[in-house]
N, CA and C of each residue as an Amber inpcrd file, in Angstrom:
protein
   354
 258.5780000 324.0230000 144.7350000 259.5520000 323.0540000 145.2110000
 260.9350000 323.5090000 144.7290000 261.6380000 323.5130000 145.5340000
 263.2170000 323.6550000 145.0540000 264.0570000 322.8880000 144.4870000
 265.0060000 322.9440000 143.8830000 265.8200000 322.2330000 143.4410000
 266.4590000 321.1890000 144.6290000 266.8890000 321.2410000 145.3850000
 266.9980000 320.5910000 146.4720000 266.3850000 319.1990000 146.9090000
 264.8680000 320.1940000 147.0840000 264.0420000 319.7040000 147.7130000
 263.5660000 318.4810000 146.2160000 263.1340000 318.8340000 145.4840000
 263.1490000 317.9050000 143.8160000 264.3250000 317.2140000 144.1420000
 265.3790000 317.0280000 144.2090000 266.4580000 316.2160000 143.9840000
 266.2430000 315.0990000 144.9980000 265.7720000 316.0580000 146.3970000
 265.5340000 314.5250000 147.4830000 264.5480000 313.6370000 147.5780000
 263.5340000 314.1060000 146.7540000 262.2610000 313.6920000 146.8630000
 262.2890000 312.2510000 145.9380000 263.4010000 312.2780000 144.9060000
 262.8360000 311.1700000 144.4880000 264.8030000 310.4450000 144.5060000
 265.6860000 310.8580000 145.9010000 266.5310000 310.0910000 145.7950000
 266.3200000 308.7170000 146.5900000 265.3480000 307.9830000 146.3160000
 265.3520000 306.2400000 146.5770000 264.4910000 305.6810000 145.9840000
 264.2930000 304.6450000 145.3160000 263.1030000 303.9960000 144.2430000
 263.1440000 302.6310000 145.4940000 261.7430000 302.4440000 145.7540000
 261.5980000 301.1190000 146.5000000 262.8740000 300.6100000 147.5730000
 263.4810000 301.6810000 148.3700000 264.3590000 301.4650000 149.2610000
 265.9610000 301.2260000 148.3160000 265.8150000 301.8100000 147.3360000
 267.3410000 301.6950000 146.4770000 268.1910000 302.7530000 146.8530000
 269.0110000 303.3970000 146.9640000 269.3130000 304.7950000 146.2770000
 269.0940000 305.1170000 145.0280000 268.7860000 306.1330000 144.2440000
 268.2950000 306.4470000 143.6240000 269.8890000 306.3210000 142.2650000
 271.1270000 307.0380000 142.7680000 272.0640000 307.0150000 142.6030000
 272.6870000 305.3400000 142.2360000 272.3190000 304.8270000 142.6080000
 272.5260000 303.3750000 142.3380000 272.1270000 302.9120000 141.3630000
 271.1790000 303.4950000 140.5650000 269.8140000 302.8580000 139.4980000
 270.4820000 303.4060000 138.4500000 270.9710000 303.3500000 137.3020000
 271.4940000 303.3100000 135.9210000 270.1390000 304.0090000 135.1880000
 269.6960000 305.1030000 135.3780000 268.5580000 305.1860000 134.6310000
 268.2810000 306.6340000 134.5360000 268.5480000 306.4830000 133.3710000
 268.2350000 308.3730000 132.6850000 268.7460000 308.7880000 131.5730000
 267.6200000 309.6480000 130.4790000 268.0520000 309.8730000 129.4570000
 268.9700000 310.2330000 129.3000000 269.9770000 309.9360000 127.6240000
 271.2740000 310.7540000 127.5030000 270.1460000 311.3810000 125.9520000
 271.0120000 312.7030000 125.5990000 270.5970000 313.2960000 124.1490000
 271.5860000 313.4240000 123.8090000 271.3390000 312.6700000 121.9760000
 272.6620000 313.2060000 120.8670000 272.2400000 314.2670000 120.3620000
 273.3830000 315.4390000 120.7160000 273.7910000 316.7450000 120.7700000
 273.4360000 316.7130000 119.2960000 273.3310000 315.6240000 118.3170000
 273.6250000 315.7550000 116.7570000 272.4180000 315.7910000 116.0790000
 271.8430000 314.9600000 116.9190000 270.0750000 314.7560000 116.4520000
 269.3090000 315.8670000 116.9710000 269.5900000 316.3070000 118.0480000
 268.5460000 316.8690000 118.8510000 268.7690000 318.7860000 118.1330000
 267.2550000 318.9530000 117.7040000 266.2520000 319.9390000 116.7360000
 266.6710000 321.2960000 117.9890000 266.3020000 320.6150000 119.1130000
 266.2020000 321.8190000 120.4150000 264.8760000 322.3520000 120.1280000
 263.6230000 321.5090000 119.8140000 262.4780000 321.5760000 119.7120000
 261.9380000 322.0200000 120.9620000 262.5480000 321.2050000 122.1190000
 262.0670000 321.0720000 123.4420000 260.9650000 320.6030000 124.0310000
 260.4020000 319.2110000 123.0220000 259.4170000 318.5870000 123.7130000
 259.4380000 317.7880000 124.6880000 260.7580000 317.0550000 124.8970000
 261.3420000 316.5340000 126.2810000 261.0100000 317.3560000 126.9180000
 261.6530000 318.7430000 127.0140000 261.4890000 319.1960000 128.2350000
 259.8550000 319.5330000 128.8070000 258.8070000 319.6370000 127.8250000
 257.1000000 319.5770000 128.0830000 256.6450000 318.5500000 128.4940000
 257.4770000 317.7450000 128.0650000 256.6350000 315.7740000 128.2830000
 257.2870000 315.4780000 129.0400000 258.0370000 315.5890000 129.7670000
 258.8190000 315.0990000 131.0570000 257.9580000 315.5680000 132.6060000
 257.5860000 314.6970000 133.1430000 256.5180000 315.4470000 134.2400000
 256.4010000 316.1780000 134.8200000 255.8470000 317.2120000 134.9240000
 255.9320000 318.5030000 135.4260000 256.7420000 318.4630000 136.8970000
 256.4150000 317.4330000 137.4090000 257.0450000 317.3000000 139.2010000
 258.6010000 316.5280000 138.5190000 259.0490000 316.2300000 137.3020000
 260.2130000 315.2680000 137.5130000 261.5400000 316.4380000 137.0980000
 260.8060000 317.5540000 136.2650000 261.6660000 318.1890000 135.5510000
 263.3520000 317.4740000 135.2790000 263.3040000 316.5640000 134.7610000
 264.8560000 316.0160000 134.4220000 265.4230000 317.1080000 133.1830000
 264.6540000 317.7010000 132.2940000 265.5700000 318.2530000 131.8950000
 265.2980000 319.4470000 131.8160000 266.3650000 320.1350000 131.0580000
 266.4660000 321.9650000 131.0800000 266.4310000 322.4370000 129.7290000
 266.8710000 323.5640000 129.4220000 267.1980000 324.2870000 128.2230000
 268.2580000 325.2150000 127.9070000 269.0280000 325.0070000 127.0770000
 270.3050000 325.8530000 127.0690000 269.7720000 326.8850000 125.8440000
 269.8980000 328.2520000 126.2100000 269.1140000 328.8620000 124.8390000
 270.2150000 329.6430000 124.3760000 271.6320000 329.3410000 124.8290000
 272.8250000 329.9550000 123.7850000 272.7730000 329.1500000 122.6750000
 272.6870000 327.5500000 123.1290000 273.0110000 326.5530000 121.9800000
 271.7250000 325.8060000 121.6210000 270.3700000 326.5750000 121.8730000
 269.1790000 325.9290000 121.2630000 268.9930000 324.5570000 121.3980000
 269.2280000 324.2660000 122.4280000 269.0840000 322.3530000 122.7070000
 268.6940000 322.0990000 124.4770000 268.0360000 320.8170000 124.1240000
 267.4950000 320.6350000 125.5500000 268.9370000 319.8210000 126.0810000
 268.5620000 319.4170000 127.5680000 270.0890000 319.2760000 128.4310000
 269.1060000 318.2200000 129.5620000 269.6740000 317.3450000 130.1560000
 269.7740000 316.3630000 130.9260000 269.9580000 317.5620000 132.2930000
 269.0540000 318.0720000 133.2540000 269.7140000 318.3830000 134.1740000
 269.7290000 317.9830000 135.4580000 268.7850000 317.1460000 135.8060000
 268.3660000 316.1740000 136.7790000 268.4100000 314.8260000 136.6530000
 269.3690000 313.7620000 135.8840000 268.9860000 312.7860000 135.6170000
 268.3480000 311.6590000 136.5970000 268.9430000 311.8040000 137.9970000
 268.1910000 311.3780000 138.6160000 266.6410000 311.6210000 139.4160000
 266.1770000 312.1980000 138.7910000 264.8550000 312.7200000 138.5840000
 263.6400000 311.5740000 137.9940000 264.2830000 311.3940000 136.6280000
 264.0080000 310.5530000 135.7230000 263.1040000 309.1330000 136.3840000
 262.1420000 308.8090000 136.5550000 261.2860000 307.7590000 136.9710000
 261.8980000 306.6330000 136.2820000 262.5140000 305.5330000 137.3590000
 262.8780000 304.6110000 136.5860000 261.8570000 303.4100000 135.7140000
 262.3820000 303.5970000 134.7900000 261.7050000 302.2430000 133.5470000
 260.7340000 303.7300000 132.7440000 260.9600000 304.8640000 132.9890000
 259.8930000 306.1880000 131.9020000 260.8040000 306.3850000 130.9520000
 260.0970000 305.9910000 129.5840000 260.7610000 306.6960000 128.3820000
 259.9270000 307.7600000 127.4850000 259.0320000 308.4620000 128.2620000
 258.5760000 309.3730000 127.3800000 258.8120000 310.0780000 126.8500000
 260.1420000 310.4450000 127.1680000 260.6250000 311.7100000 126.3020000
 261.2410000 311.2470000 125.1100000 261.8630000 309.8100000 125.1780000
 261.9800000 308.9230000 124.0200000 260.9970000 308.7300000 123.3210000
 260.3340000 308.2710000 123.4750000 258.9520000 308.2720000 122.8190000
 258.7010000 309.5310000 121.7850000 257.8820000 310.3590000 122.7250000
 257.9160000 312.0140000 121.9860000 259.2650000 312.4270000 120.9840000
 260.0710000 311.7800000 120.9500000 261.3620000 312.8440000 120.3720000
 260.9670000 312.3510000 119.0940000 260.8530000 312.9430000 117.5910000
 260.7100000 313.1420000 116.7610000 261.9250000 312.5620000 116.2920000
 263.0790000 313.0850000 116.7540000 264.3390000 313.0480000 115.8270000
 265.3370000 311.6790000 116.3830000 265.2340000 310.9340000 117.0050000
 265.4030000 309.4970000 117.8190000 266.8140000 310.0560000 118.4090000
 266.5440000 311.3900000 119.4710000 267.8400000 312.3360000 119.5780000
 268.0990000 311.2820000 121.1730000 267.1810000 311.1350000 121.7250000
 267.5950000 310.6080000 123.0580000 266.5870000 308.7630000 123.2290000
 267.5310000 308.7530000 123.8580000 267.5900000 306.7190000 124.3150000
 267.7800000 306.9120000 126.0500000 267.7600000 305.8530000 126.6720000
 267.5650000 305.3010000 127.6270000 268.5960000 303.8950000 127.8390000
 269.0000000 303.7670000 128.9940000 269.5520000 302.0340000 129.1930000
 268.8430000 301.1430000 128.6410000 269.3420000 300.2770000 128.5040000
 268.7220000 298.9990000 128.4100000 267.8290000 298.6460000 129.4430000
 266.6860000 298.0020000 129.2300000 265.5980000 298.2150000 130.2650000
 265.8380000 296.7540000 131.4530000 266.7710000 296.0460000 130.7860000
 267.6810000 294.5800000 131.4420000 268.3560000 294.7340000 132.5780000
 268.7130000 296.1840000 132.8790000 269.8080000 296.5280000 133.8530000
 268.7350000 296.9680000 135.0820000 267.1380000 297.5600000 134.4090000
 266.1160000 297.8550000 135.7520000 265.7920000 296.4550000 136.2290000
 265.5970000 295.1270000 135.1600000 265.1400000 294.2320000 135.6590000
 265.6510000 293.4010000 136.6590000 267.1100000 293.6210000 136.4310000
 268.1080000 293.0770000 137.2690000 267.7170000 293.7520000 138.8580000
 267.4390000 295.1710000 138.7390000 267.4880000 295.7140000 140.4170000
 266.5430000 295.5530000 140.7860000 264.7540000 295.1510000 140.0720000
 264.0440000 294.8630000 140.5770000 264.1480000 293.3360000 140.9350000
 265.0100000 292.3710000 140.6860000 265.3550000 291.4150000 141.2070000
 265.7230000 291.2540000 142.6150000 266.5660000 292.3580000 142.6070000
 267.2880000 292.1980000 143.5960000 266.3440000 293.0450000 144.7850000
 265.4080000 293.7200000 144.5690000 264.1390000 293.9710000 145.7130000
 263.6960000 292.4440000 146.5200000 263.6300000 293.1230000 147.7910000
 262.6830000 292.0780000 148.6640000 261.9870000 291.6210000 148.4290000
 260.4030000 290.5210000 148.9380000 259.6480000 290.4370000 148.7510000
 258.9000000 291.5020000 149.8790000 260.1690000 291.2750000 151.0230000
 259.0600000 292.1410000 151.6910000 259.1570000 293.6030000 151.8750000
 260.1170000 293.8350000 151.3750000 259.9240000 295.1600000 150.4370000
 258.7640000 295.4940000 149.4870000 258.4280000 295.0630000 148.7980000
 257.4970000 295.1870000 147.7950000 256.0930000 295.0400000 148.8200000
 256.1900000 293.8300000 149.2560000 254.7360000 293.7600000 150.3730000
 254.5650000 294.9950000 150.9890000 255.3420000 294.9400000 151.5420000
 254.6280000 296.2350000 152.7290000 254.3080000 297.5840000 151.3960000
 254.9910000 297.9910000 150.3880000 254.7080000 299.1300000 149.7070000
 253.0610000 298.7680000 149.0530000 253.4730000 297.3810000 148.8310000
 251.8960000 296.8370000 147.8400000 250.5900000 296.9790000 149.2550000
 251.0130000 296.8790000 150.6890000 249.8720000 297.0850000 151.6590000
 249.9850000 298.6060000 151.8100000 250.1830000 299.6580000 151.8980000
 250.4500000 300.4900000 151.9160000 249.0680000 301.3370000 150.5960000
 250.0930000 300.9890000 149.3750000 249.5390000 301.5660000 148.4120000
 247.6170000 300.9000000 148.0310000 247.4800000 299.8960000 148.8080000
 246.3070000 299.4140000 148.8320000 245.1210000 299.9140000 149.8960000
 246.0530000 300.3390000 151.2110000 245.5090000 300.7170000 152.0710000
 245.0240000 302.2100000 152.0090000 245.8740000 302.9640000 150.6760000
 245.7320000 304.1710000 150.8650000 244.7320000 304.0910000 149.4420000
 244.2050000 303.7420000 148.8100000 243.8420000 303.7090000 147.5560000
 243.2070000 302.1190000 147.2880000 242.0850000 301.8820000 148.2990000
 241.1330000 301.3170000 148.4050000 240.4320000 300.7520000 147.1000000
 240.1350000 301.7190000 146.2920000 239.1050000 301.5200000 144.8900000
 240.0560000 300.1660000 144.0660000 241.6760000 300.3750000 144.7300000
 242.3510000 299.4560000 143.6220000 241.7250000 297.5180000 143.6090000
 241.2230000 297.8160000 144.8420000 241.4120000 296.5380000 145.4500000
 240.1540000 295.6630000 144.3550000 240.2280000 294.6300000 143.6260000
 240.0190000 293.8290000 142.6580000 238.9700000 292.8480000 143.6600000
């Protein structure tokens, strides 16, 4: 997949722009080891971030990549080098989703993935 093609693939969350959504790691340049486990634990299909190997530190290079409401790379970071928004500002845009927005994705994702059905 190309860079491109990665960038378009995940520019809209539930009919948003993707660009619209406040959501993606920042790293302090001060904390961060340049271990580079962000960049392993970040999903192989999301690649949000990179590696700078003049200055031994990982780098934000896709932020909109970043799956909104995923903090794993927060999580994983050892050194509490990178944070995330406030998770108040996703709740707000999932507010502001349809219902029937959400319906048709919730018939959809049911229709395609049968076993879910309870």
């Amino acid at each position: 997949m190309t860079e491109i093609e990665q960038q378009n693939k995940f520019a809209v969350w539930h009919g948003i722009s993707r660009s619209a959504i406040h959501w993606e790691p920042v790293i302090d340049e001060n904390k961060c080891t340049g271990c580079g486990m962000c960049v392993v634990t970040c999903g192989e299909k999301r690649n949000v971030f990179g590696y700078d190997f003049d200055r031994h530190k990982a780098v934000v290079m896709y932020p909109e990549n970043c799956m909104v409401g995923c903090n794993n790379c927060t999580v994983s970071c050892l050194w509490n080098a990178i944070t995330h928004p406030d998770v108040s500002g996703i709740k707000e845009v999932v507010k502001s989703l349809t219902t029937e927005q959400l319906q048709k994705e919730l018939k959809k994702k049911l229709s395609d993935n049968p076993s879910l059905l309870a």
